[in-house]
C-alpha positions, 0 to 999 in steps of 0.5 A, spaced: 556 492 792 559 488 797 565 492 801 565 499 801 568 504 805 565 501 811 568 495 811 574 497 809 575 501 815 572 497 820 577 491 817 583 497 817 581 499 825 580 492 827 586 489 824 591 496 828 586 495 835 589 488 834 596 490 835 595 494 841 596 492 848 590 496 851 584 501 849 585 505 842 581 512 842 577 514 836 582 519 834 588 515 834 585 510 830 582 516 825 589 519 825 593 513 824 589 510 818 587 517 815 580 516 815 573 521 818 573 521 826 566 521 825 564 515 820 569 511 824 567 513 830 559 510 827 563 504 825 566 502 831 560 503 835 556 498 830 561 494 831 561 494 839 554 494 839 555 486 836 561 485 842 566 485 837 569 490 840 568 493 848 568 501 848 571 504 854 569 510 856 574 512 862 580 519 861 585 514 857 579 510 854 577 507 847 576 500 843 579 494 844 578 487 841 573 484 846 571 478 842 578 472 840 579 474 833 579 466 831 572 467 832 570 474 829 568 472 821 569 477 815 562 476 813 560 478 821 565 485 820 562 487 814 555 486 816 556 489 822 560 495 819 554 495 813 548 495 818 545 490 813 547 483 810 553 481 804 550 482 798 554 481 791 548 483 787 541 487 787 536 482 786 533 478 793 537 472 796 530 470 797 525 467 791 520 469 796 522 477 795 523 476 788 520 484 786 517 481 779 515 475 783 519 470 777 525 468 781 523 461 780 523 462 773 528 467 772 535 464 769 540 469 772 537 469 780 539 461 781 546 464 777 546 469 783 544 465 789 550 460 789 554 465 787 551 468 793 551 462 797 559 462 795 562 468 797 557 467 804 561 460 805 567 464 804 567 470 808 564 465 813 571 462 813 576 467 813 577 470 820 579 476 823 586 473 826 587 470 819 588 478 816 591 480 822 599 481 821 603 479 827 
């Protein structure tokens, strides 16, 4: 399970706060991308614990970019967003928490390790400020 709807909202948030000049509160933002107050709020409060985005909590406050989009990684969003790390497969990233304890004999886990290993790369790469639209 790599994107679920966590990562798809913190990405949408993301990219509309990036276009505005100042703060966005929580029910502009539900209202324009038409997604829960509340989950929304509960992804953009992970993502300001992370100093992705600086909360303001005055009269006309909200969430603004805190961090310079060229240095904000898809992968760290999604984690962020997911509260755990981008996994595009069940099994262990690891052969140390291989459940069976047969990761080094298995034929699939080397499979998913790269593959795993690939996507992180890729994910890594992308930047926030190459989504964005300007």
């Amino acid at each position: 399970m790599l994107f679920t709807k966590a990562s798809e909202y913190a990405l949408l948030s993301l990219i509309l706060i990036s276009q505005k000049s100042s703060p966005v509160d929580v029910d502009t933002i539900s209202n324009e991308l038409k997604i829960s107050k509340s989950f929304l709020a509960k992804i953009l409060q992970n993502l300001a614990k992370e100093q992705i985005l600086k909360s303001y909590k005055v009269a006309n406050g909200g969430f603004a970019l805190q961090a310079d989009p060229q240095n904000i990684s898809i992968k760290t969003i999604i984690e962020c967003a997911e509260k755990r790390e981008v996994s595009v497969f069940e099994c262990s990233t690891s052969a140390d928490g291989c459940p069976s304890a047969k990761a080094s004999s298995c034929q699939i886990w080397l499979m998913f390790t790269g593959l795993q290993n690939k996507v992180d790369e890729m994910l890594d790469a992308i930047k926030l400020s190459d989504i964005i639209k300007k």
